[in-house]
C-alpha positions in Angstrom: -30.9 -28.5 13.5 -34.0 -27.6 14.6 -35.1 -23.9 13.5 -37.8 -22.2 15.4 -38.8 -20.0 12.6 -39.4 -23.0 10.2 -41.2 -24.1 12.6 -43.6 -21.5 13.0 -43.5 -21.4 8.8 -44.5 -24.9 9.1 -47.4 -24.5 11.0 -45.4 -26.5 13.6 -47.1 -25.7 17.5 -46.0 -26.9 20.9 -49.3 -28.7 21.1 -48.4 -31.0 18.1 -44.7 -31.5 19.5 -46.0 -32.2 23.1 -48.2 -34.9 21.4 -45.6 -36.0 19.2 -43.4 -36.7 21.5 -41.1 -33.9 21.2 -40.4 -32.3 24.6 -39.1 -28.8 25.4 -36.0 -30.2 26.6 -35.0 -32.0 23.5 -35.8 -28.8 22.1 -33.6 -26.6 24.2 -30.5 -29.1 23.6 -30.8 -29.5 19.6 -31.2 -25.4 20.0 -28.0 -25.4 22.3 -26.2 -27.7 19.9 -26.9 -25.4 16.9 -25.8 -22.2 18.8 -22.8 -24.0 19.1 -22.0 -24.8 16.0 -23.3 -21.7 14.7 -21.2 -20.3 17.4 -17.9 -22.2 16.3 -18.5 -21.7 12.7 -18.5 -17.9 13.2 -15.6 -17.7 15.2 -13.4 -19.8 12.6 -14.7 -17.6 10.1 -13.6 -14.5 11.9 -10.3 -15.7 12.2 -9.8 -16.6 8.7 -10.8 -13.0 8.2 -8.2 -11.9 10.2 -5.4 -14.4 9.0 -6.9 -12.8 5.2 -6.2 -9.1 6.5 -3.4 -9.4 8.4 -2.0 -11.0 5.4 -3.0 -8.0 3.2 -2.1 -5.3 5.6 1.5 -6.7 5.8 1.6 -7.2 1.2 0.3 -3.5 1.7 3.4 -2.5 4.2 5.5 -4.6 2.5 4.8 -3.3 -1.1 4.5 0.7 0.8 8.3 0.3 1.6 9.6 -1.3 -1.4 8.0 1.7 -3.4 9.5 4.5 -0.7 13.0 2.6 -0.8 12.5 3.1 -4.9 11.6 6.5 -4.4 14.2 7.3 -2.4 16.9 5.8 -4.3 15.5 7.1 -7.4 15.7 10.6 -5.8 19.3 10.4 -4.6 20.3 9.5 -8.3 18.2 12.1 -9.9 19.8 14.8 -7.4 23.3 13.5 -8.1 22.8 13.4 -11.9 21.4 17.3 -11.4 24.6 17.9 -9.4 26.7 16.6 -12.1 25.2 18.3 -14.6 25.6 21.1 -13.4 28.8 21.0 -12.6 29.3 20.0 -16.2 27.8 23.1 -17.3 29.3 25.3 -14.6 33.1 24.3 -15.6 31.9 24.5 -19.6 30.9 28.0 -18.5 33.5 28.9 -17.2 36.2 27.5 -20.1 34.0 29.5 -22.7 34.2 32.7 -20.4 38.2 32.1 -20.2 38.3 31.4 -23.6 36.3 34.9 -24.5 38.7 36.8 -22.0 41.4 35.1 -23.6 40.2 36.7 -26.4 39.4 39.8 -25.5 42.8 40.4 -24.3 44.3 39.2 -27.9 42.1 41.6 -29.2 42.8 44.4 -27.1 46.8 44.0 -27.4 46.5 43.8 -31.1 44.7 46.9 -30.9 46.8 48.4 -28.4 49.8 47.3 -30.9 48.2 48.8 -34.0 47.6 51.8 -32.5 51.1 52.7 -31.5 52.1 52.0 -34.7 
């Protein structure tokens, strides 16, 4: 195409296109026809942008909810596991407290006993 600043780099003038044979009009069109193009070629690029970040936004979703779904699940099995150990320590607890009263009242009977005798 035709670029007005090249041609003003050139040294190009309307006097020497008027003289040449090169009219305004055919000017005006080969501008028109790179405006188009220029035109067309931007807006296909813009929508390949926006094909390439739609695409990315929805990896990025995508990937944000596989990682909250592993979170999550990660979570309930860390809380359960707590819970049960927990528990396990609660009951083991409370068998070593019977155990001790258990004891304590052997002791105390055999004392008892001892002393009546």
């Amino acid at each position: 195409g035709i670029n007005a600043e090249y041609m003003v780099s050139s040294g190009i003038n309307a006097e020497y296109m008027v003289s040449s044979g090169i009219n305004a009009e055919y000017m005006r069109e080969q501008l028109e026809k790179e405006g188009k193009r220029n035109e067309r070629k931007t807006y296909k690029e813009n929508e390949e942008r926006t094909r390439a970040s739609e695409e990315l936004r929805k990896k990025l979703e995508d990937d944000s909810n596989n990682l909250l779904g592993k979170i999550a699940e990660e979570s309930n099995t860390l809380k359960d596991t707590m819970e049960s150990q927990g528990c396990e320590m609660l009951n083991k607890i409370n068998t070593e407290n019977e155990a001790r009263k258990k004891e304590a009242e052997a002791i105390k009977l055999k004392m008892e006993k001892e002393n009546r005798n």
